[in-house]
C-alpha positions in Angstrom: 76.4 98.0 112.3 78.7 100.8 113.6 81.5 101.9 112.0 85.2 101.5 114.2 86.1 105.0 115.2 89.7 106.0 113.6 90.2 108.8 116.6 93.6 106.6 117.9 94.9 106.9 114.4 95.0 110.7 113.6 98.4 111.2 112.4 101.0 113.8 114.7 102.2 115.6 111.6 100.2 116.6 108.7 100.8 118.3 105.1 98.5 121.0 104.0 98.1 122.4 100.8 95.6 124.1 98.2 94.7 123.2 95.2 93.9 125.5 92.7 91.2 125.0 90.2 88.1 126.2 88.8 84.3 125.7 89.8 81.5 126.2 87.9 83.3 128.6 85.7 85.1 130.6 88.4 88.3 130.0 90.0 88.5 128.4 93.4 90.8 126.8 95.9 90.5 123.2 97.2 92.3 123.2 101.0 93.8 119.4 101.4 95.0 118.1 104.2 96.6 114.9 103.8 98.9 112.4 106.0 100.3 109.0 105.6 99.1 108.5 101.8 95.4 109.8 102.8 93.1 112.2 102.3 92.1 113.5 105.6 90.0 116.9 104.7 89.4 118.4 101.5 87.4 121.8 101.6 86.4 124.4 99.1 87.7 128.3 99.6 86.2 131.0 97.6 90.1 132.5 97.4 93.7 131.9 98.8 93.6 134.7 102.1 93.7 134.0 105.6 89.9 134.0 105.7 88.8 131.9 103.6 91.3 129.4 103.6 90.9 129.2 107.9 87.2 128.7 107.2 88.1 126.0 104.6 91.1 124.2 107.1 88.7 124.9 109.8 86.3 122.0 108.7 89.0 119.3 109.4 90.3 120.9 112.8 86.3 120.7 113.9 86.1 117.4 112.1 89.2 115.8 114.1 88.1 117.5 117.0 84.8 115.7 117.3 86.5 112.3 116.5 89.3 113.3 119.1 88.9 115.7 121.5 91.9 117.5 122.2 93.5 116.4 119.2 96.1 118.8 117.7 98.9 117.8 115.0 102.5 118.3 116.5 103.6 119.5 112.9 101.8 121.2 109.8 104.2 121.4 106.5 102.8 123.9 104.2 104.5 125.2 100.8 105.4 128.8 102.7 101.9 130.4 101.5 101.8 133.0 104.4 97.8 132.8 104.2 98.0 129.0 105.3 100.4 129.2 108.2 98.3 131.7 109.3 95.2 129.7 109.0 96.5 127.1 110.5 98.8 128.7 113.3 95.8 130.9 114.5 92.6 130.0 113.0 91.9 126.1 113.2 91.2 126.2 116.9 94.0 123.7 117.8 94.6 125.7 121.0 97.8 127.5 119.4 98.0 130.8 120.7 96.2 133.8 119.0 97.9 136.0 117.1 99.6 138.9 117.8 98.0 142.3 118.0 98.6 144.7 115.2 
């Protein structure tokens, strides 16, 4: 049997968020993004920095990617953590631009 593809519904604006929690005795962060009342990508980051939470983000960019090529949310809503706009402005390979230079 194979499974109907659910590329035509990825959503245009998404909500993204971390959860913080603790695993296996050490704290973590649990990147969510959600839309429409579901779960669309949950990844675990080691810490809350730009880093770590683009690597965690990064699995649902590749992930929507492969069901969609070309895909790209219109809008992200975060909570104002600088660390996930910048993941998610630069880092999930959504063809925004790259960030300025220092």
């Amino acid at each position: 049997m194979r499974w109907p593809t659910l590329a035509g519904a990825l959503p245009k604006h998404v909500l993204a968020d971390e959860k913080h929690t603790r695993l296996g005795g050490g704290k973590c962060y649990v990147a969510t993004t959600v839309a429409k009342e579901c779960v669309l990508g949950v990844a675990v980051a080691e810490n809350a920095g730009t880093e770590a939470l683009t690597k965690a983000y990064g699995v649902f960019a590749e992930e929507a990617k492969a069901a969609k090529p070309g895909y790209r949310p219109e809008t992200v809503n975060t909570d104002g953590w600088a660390a996930t706009q910048n993941a998610w402005a630069y880092k999930c390979r959504f063809s925004y631009p790259p960030p300025p230079s220092a």
